[in-house]
C-alpha positions as CSV (number, residue, x, y, z in Angstrom):
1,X,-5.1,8.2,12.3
2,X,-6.7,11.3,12.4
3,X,-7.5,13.6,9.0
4,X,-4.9,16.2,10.5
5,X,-2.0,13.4,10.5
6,X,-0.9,13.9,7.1
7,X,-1.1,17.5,5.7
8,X,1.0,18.7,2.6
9,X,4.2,19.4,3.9
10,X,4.3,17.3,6.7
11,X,5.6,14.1,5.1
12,X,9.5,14.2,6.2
13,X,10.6,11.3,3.5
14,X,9.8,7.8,2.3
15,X,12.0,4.9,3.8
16,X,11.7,2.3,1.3
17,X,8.6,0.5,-0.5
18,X,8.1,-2.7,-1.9
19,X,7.1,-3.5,-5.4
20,X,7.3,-6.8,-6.6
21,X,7.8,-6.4,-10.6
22,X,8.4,-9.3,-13.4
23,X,11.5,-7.2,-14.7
24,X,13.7,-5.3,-12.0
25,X,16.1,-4.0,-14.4
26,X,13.2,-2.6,-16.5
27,X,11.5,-1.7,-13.1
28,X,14.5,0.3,-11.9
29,X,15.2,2.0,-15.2
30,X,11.5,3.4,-15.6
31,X,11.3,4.9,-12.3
32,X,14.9,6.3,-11.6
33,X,14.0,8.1,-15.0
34,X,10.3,8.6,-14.4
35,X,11.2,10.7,-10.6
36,X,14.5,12.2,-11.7
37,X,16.0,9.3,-9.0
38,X,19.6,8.4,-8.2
39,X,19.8,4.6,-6.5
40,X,22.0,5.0,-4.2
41,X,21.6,1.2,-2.6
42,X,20.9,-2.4,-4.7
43,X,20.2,-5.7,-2.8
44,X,21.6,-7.5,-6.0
45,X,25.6,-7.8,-5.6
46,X,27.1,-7.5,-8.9
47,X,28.3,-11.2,-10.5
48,X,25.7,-13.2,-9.0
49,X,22.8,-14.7,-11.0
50,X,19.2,-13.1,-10.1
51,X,16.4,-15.7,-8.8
52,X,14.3,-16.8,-10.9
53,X,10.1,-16.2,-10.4
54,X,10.1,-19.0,-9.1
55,X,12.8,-18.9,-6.3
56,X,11.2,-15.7,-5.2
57,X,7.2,-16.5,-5.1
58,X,7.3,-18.1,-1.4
59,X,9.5,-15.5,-0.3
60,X,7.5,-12.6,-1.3
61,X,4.1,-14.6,-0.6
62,X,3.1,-14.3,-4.6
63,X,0.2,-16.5,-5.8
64,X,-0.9,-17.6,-9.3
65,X,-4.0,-15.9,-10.2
């Protein structure tokens, strides 16, 4: 990538980013407040239980330091 490749203005948008967080409820609430944000799409269907840390580790490759 060359130094011109990103200049102010040229980024168009953000598609999504991954952040792997102990609370996602907490984790949601701090930055939908912290960038003014409206969430306008959730992986979690309403009614079913969350996954524990657990469950998720091997799935998001997350090792015990």
């Amino acid at each position: 990538m060359t130094k011109d490749a990103i200049k102010p203005g040229k980024v168009r948008g953000i598609d999504h980013i991954g952040i792997t967080v102990p609370d996602v409820e907490a984790a949601t609430r701090f930055l939908s407040e912290a960038f003014d944000a409206t969430i306008v799409y959730d992986t979690v269907a309403d009614g079913l239980p969350r996954r524990s840390p657990e469950d998720l580790a091997p799935t998001v490759a997350l090792n015990e330091a």
